[in-house]
VOTIDO-97875 format. One record per residue (C-alpha): residue in three letters; x, y, z; residue number from 1. Coordinates in Angstrom, 1 decimal, decimal comma. Last residue first. Layout:
<atoms>
+------+--------+--------+--------+-----+
| rest |     px |     py |     pz |  nr |
+------+--------+--------+--------+-----+
|  ALA |      X |      Y |      Z | NUM |
...
+------+--------+--------+--------+-----+
</atoms>
This chain:
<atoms>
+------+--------+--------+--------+-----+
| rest |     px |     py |     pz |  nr |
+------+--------+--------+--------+-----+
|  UNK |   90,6 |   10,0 |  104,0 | 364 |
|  UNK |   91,9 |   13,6 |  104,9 | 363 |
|  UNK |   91,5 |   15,1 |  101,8 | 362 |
|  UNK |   89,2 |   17,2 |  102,7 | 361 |
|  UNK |   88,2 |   20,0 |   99,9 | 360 |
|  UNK |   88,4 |   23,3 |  100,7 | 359 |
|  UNK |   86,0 |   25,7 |  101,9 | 358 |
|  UNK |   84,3 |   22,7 |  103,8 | 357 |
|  UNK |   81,1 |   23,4 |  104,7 | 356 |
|  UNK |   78,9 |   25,1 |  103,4 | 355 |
|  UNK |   78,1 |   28,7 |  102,5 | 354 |
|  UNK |   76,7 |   31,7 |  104,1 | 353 |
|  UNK |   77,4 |   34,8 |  102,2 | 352 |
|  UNK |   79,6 |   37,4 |  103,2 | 351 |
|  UNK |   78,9 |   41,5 |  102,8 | 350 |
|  UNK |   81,1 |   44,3 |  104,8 | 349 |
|  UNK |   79,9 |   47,0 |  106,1 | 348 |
|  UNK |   82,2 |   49,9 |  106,9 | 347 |
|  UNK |   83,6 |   50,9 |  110,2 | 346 |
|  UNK |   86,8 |   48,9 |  110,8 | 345 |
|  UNK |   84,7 |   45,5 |  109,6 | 344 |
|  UNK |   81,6 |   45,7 |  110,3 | 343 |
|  UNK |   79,7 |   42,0 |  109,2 | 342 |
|  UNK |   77,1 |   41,5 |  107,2 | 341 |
|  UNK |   75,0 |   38,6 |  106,2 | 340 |
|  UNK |   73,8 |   36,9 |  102,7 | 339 |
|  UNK |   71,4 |   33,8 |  102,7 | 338 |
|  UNK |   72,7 |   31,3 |  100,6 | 337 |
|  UNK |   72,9 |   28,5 |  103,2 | 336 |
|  UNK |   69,9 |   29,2 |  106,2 | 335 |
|  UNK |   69,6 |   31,8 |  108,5 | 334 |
|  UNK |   67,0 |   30,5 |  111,1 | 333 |
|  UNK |   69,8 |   29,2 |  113,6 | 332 |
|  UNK |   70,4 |   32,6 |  114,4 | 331 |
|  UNK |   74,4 |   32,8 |  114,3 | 330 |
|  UNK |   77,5 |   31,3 |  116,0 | 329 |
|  UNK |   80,1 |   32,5 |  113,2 | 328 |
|  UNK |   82,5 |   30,4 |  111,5 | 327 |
|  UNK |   84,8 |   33,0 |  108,9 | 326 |
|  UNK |   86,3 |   33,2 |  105,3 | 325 |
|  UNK |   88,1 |   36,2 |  103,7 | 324 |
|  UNK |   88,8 |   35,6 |  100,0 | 323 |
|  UNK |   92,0 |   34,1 |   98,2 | 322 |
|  UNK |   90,5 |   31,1 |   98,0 | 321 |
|  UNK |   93,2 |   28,5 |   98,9 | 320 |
|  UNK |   95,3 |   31,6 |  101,1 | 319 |
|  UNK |   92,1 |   31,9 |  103,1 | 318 |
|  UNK |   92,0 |   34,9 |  104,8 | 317 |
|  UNK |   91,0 |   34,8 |  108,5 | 316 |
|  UNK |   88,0 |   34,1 |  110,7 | 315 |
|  UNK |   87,2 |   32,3 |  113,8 | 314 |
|  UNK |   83,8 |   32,4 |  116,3 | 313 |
|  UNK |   82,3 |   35,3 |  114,4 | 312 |
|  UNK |   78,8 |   36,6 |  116,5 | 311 |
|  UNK |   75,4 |   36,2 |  115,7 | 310 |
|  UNK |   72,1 |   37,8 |  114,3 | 309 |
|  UNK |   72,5 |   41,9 |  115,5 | 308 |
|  UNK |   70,4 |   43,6 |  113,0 | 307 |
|  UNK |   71,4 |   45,9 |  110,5 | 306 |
|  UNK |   68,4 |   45,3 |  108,0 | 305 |
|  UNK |   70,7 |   43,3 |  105,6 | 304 |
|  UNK |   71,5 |   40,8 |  108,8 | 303 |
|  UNK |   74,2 |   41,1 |  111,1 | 302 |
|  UNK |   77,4 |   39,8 |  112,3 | 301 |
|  UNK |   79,5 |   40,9 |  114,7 | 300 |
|  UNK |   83,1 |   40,7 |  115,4 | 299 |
|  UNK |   84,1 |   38,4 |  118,4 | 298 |
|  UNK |   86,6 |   36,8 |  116,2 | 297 |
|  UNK |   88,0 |   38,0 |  112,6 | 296 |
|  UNK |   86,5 |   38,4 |  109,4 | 295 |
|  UNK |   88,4 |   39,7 |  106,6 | 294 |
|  UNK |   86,6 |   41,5 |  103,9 | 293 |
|  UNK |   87,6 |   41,8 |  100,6 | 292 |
|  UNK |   84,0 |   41,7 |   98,7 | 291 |
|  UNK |   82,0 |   39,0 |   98,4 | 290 |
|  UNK |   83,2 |   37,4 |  101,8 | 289 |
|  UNK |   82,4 |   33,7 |  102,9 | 288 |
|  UNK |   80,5 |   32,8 |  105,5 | 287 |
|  UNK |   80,1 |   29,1 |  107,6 | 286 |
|  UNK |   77,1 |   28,8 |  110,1 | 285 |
|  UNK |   77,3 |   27,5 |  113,8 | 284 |
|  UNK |   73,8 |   27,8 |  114,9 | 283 |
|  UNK |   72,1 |   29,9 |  117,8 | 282 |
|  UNK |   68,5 |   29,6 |  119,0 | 281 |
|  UNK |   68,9 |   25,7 |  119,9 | 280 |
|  UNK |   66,5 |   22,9 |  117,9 | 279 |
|  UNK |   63,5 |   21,3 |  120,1 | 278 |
|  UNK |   65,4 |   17,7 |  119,5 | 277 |
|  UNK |   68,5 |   18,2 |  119,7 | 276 |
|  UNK |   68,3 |   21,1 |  122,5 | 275 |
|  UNK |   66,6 |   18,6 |  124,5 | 274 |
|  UNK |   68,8 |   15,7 |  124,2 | 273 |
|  UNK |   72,2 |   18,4 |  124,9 | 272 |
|  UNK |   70,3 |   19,1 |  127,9 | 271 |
|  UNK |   69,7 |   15,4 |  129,1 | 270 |
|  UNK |   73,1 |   13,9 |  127,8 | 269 |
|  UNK |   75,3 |   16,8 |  129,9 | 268 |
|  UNK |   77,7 |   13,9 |  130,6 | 267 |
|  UNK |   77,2 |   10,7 |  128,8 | 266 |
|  UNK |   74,5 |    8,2 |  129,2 | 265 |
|  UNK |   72,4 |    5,3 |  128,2 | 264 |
|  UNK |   74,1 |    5,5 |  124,6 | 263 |
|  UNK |   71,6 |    6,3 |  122,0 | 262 |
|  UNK |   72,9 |    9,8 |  121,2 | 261 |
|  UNK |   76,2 |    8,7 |  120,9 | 260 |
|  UNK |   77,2 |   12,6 |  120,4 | 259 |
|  UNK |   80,1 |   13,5 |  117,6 | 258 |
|  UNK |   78,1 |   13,7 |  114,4 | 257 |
|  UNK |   76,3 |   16,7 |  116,9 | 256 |
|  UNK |   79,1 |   18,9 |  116,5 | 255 |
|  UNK |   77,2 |   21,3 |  114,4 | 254 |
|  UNK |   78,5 |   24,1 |  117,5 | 253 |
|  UNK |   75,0 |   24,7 |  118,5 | 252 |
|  UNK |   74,7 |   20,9 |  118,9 | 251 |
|  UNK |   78,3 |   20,1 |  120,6 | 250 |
|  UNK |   77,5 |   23,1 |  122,8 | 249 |
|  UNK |   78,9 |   26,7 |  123,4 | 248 |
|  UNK |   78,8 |   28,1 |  126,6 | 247 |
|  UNK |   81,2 |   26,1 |  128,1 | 246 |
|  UNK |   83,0 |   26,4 |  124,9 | 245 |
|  UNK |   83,6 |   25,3 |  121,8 | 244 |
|  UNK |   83,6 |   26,7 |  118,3 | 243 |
|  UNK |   85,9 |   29,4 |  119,4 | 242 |
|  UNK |   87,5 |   28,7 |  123,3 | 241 |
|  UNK |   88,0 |   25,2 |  121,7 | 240 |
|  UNK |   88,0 |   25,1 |  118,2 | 239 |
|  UNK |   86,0 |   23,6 |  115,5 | 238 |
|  UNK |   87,0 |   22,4 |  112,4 | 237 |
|  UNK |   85,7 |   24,4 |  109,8 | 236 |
|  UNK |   88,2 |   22,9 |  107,1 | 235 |
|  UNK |   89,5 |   26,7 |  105,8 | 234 |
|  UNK |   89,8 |   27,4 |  110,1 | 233 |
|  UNK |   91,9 |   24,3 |  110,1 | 232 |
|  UNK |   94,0 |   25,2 |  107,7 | 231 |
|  UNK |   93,9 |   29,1 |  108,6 | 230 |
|  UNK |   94,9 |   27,7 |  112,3 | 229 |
|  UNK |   97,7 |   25,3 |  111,7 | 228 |
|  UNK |   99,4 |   28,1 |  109,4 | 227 |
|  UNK |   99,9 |   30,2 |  112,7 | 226 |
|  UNK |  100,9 |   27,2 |  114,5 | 225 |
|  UNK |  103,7 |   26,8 |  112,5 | 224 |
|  UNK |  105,1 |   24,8 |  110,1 | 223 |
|  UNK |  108,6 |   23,0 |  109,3 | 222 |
|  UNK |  109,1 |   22,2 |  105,6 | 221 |
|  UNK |  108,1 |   20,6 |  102,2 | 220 |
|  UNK |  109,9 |   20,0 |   99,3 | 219 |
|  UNK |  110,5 |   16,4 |   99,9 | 218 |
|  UNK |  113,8 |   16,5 |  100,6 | 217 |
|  UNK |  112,4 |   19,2 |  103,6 | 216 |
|  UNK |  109,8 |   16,4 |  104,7 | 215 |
|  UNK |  112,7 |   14,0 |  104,9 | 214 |
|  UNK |  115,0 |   15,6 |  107,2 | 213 |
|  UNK |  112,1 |   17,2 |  109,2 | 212 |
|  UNK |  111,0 |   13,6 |  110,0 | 211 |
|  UNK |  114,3 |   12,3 |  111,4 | 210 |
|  UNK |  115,4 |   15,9 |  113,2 | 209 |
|  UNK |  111,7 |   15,6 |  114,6 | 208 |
|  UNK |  111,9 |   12,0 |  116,1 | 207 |
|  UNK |  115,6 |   12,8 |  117,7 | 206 |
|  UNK |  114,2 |   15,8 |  119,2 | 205 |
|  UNK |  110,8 |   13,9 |  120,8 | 204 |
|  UNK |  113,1 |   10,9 |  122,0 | 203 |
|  UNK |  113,4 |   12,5 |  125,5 | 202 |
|  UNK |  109,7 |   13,4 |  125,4 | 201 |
|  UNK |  108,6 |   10,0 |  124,2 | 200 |
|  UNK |  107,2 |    9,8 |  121,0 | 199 |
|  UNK |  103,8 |   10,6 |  119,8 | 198 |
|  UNK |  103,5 |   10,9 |  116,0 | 197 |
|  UNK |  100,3 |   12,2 |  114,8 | 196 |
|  UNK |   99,6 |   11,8 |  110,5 | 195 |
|  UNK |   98,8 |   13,3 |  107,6 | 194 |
|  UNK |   96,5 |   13,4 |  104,5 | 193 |
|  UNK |   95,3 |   16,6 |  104,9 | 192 |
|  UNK |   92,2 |   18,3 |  106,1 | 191 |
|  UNK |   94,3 |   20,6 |  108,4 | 190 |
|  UNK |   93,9 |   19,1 |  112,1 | 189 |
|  UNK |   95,3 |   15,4 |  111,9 | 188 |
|  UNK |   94,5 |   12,2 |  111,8 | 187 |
|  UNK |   96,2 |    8,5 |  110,7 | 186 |
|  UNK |   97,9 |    7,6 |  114,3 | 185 |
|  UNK |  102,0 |    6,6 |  115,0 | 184 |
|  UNK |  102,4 |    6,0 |  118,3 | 183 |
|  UNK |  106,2 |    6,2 |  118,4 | 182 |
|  UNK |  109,2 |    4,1 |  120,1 | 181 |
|  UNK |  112,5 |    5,4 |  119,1 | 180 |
|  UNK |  114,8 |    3,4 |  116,9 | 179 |
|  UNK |  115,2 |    6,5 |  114,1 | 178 |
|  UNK |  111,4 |    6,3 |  113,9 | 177 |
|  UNK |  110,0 |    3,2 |  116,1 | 176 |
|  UNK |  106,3 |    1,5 |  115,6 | 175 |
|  UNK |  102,7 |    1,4 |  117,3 | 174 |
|  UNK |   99,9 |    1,2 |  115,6 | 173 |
|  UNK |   97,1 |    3,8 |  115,1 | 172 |
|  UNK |   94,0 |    4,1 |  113,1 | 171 |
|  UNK |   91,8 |    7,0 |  112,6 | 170 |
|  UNK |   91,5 |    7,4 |  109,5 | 169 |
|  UNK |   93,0 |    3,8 |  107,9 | 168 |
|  UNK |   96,4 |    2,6 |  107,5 | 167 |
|  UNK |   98,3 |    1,5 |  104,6 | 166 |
|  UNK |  101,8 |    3,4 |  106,4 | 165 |
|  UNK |  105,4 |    1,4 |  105,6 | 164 |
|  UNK |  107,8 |    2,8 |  107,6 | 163 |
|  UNK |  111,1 |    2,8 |  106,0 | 162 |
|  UNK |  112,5 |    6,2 |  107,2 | 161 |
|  UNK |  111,5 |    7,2 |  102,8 | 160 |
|  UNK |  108,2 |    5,6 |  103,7 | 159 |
|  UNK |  107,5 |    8,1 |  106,3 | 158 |
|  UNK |  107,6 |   11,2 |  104,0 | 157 |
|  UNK |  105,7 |    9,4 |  100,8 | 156 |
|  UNK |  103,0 |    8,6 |  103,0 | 155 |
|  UNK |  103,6 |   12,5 |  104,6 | 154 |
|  UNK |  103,2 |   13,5 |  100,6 | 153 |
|  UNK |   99,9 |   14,6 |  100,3 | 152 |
|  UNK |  100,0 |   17,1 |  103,7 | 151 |
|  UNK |  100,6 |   17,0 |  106,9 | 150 |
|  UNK |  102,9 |   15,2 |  109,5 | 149 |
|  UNK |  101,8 |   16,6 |  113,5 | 148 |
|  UNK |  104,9 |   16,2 |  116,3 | 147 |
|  UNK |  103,5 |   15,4 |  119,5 | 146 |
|  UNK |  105,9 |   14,9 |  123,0 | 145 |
|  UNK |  105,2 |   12,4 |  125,5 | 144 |
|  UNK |  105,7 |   12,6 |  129,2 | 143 |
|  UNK |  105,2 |   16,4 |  130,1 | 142 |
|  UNK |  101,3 |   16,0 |  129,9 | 141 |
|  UNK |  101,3 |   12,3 |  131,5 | 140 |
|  UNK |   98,7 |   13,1 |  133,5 | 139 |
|  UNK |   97,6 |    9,8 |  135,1 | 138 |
|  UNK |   93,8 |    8,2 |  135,4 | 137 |
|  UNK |   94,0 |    4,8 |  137,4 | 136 |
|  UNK |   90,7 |    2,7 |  137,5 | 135 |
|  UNK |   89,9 |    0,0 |  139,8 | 134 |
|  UNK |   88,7 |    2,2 |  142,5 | 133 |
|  UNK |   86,2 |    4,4 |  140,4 | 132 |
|  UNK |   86,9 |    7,2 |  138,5 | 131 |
|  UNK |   85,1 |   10,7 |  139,1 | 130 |
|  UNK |   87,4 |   12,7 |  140,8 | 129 |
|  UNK |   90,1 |   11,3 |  138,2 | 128 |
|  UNK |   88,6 |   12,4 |  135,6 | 127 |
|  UNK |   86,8 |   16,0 |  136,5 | 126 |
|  UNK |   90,8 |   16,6 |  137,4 | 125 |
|  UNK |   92,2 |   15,1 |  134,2 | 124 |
|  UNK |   90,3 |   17,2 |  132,0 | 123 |
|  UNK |   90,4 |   20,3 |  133,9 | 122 |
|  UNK |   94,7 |   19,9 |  134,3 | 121 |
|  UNK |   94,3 |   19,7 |  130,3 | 120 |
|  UNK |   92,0 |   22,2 |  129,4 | 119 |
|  UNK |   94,3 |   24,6 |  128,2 | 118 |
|  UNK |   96,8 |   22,2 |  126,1 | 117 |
|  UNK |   93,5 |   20,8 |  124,1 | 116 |
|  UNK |   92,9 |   16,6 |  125,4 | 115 |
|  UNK |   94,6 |   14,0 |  123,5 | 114 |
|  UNK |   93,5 |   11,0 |  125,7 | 113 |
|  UNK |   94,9 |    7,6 |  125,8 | 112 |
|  UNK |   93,2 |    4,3 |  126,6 | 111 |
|  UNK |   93,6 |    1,2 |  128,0 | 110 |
|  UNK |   91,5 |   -1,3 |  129,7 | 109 |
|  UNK |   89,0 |   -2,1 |  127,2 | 108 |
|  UNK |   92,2 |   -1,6 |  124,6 | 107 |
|  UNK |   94,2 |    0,6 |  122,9 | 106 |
|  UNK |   91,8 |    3,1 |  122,2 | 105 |
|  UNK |   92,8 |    6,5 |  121,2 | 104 |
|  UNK |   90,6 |    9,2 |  122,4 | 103 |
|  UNK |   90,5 |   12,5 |  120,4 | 102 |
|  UNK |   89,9 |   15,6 |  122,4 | 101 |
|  UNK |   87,1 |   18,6 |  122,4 | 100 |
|  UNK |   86,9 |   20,4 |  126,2 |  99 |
|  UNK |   84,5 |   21,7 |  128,5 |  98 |
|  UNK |   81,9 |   21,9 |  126,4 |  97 |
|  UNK |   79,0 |   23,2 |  127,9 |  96 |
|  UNK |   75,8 |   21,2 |  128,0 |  95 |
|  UNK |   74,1 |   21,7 |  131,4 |  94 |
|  UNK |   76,0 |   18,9 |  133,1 |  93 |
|  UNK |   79,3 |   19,8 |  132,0 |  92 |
|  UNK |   80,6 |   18,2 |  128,5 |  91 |
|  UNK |   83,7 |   16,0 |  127,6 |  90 |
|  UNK |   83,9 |   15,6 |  123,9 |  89 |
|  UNK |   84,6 |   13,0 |  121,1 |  88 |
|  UNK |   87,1 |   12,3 |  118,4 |  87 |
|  UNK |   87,5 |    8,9 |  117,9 |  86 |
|  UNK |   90,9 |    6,7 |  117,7 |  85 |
|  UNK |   91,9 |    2,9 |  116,4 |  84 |
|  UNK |   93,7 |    0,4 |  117,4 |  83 |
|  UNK |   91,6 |   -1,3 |  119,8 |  82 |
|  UNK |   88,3 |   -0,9 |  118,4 |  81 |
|  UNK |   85,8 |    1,8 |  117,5 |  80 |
|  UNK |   82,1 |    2,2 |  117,6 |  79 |
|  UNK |   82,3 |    1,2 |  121,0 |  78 |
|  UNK |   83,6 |    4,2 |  121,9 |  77 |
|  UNK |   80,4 |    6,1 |  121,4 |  76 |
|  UNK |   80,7 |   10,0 |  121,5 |  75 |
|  UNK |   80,1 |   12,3 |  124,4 |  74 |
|  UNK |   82,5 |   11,6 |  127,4 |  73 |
|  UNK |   81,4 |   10,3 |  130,6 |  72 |
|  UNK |   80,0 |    6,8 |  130,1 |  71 |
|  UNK |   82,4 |    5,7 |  127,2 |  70 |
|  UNK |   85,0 |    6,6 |  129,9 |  69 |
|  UNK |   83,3 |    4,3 |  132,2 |  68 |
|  UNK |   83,2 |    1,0 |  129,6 |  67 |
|  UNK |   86,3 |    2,0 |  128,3 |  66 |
|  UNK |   88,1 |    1,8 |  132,1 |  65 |
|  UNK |   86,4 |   -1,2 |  133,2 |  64 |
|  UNK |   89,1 |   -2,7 |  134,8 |  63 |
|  UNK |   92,3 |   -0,5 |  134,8 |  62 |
|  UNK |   93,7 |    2,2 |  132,7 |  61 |
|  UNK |   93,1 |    6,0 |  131,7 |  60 |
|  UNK |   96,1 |    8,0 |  130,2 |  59 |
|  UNK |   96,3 |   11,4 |  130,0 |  58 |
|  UNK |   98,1 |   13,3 |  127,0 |  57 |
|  UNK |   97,8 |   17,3 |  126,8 |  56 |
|  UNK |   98,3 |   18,9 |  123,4 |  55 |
|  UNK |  101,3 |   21,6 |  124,1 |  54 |
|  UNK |  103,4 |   19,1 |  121,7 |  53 |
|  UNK |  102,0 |   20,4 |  119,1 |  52 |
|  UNK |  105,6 |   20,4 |  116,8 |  51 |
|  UNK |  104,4 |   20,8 |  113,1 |  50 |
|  UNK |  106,1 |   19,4 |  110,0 |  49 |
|  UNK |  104,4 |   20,2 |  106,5 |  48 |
|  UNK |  104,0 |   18,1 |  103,6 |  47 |
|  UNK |  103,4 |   18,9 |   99,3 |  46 |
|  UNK |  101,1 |   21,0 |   97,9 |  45 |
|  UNK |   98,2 |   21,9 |  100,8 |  44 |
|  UNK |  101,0 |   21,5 |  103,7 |  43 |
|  UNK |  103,0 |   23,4 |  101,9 |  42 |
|  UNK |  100,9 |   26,1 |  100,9 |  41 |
|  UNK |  100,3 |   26,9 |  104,7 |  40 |
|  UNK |  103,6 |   27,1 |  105,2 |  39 |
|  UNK |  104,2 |   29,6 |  102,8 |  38 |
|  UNK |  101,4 |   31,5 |  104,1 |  37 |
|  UNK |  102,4 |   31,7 |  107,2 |  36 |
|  UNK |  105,9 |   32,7 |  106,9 |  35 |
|  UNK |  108,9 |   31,3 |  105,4 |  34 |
|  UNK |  109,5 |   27,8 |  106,5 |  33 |
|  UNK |  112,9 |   27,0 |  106,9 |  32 |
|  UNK |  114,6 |   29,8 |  104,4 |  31 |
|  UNK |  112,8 |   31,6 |  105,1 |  30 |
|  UNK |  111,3 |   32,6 |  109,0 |  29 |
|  UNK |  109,5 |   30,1 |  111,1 |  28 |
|  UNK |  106,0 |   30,6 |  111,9 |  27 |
|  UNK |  103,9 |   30,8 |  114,9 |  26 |
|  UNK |  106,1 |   28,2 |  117,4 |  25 |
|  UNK |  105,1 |   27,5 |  120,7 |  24 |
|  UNK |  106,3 |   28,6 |  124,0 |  23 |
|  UNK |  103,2 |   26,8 |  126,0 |  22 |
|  UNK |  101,5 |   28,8 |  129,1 |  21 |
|  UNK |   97,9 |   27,8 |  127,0 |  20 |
|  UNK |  100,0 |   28,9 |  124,1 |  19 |
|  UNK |  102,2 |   31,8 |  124,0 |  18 |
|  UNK |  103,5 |   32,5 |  121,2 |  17 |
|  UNK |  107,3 |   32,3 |  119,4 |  16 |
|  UNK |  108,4 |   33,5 |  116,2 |  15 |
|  UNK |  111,1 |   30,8 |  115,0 |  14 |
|  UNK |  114,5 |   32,0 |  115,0 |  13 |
|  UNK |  115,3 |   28,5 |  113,7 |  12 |
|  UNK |  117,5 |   27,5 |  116,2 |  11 |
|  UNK |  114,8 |   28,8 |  119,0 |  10 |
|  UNK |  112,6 |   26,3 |  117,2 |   9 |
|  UNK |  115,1 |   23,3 |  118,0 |   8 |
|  UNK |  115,7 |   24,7 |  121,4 |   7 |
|  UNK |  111,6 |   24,6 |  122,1 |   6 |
|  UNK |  111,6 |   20,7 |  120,7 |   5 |
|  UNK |  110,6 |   19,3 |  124,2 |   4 |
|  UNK |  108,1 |   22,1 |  124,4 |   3 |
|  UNK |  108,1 |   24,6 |  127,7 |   2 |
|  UNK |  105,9 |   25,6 |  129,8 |   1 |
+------+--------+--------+--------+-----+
</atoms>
């Protein structure tokens, strides 16, 4: 699959991955981004543009259509209202997360999901098996394009194309960049100010060449997915196929914030109800290295007598700390403070469990 900005990478010499069947970009070389870790400063000092256009988009309409979405997916949409967006989860019946997504409620009858690239065709399959007459669910995957603003000066960014944003986390409105319709929506996945433009996929190039003009007079510059993942990883957010999983759930993963546990139902309510309230074996716990240890996924962790505790769900080196930092899925019994290991290339290496985040979100 390909991104509506793909040509635009190519032009950059941009290191490529593959992504869900996505050709997305991992970096960009100098002088337009230059590297990983100079994109990941960026976005902490200044702005970074990213293109995640590989995020699915469905749409769900009709009579009724908040009312049975709130039904299905995790979190409570009526603690929202039109115009603003929740992050919430759609779970199988014994718990599993089948995918993380962020709604965006335009109205009762209107709504748009952001669902991961991977789990897209599952998403809108369990969807539209399940929705009732009056309700159309459409994949609109190849329809829109996403484009990610980040860091302190994206206000600064979108004011210089005269768009004016005082908006709140989570809120969207609609408005035009360079005379192309946008959804224009305060969130993000770095712990940054920042915001999510969706454009149409035909306007998706005009939209970036607009943005990236501004972010680059701004001292900032186009980012990669590569640097998307050590910001996120620094905030703890979770990720699917990580943090998330069909063998992972919302409670094991501290996702919890994100269940409406008084609603009268949601998929996977009467398991994940159970594990809330008689605790789960395995907790997602946060470590940082003493030493210069990097952690890295599906390494194990143990405790000081050598014993197997938990696994590492996402690790890297954290450019802000200058230390290795890591999520693991760990005996729920280790508590902040207490020190682990982890065998890195044959020798022991010592983290500490810590809080969350290793940085400080600025996202609000």
């Amino acid at each position: 699959m390909e991104s509506p900005l793909l040509q635009i990478h190519q032009s950059l010499n941009a290191k490529l991955g593959d992504f869900a069947g996505w050709a997305m970009p991992l970096e960009y070389p100098a002088p337009v981004g230059g590297g990983t870790l100079t994109e990941h400063e960026a976005v902490r000092t200044n702005a970074g543009l990213f293109d995640v256009s590989h995020l699915g988009k469905i749409e769900i309409y009709g009579t009724g259509a908040k009312e049975w979405l709130n039904s299905i997916l995790t979190n409570d949409l009526n603690k929202i209202l039109p115009g603003q967006a929740q992050y919430s989860m759609l779970c199988n019946e014994a718990g599993g997360v089948i995918d993380d997504l962020i709604v965006y409620r335009k109205s009762d009858t209107d709504l748009f999901l952001i669902p991961n690239a991977s789990n897209t065709s599952s998403v809108f399959e369990i969807l539209k098996a399940q929705a009732p007459a009056a309700i159309e669910v459409k994949n609109l995957h190849q329809q829109y394009g996403v484009i990610a603003l980040q860091g302190p000066s994206s206000v600064a960014a979108l004011k210089e194309i005269g768009i004016e944003s005082n908006m709140d986390y989570m809120q969207f409105v609609n408005t035009s960049i360079d005379n192309c319709p946008v959804i224009l929506c305060r969130t993000g996945y770095t712990g940054e100010l920042g915001f999510e433009i969706i454009p149409s996929w035909q306007d998706a190039q005009k939209v970036w060449d607009k943005l990236i003009a501004v972010v680059e007079k701004l001292n900032g510059c186009a980012c990669g997915l590569g640097a998307r993942d050590v910001l996120r990883t620094e905030m703890g957010y979770p990720l699917h196929g990580h943090e998330l999983s069909l063998q992972i759930s919302p409670v094991e993963a501290g996702a919890s914030w994100a269940v409406g546990w008084k609603k009268e139902s949601f998929r996977g309510k009467k398991v994940l109800t159970e594990q809330k309230e008689n605790g789960s074996k395995l907790k997602l716990k946060v470590i940082l290295a003493k030493d210069r240890g990097i952690p890295r996924k599906e390494m194990q962790v143990k405790d000081q007598s050598g014993k197997v505790i938990g696994v590492v769900t996402s690790g890297t080196f954290s450019p802000s700390l200058k230390k290795g930092i890591g999520l693991a899925l760990i005996n729920s019994e280790v508590s902040k403070g207490d020190q682990v290991v982890i065998d890195i290339r044959g020798a022991d290496s010592p983290f500490e469990v810590v809080s969350l985040p290793f940085v400080e979100s600025k996202v609000r």
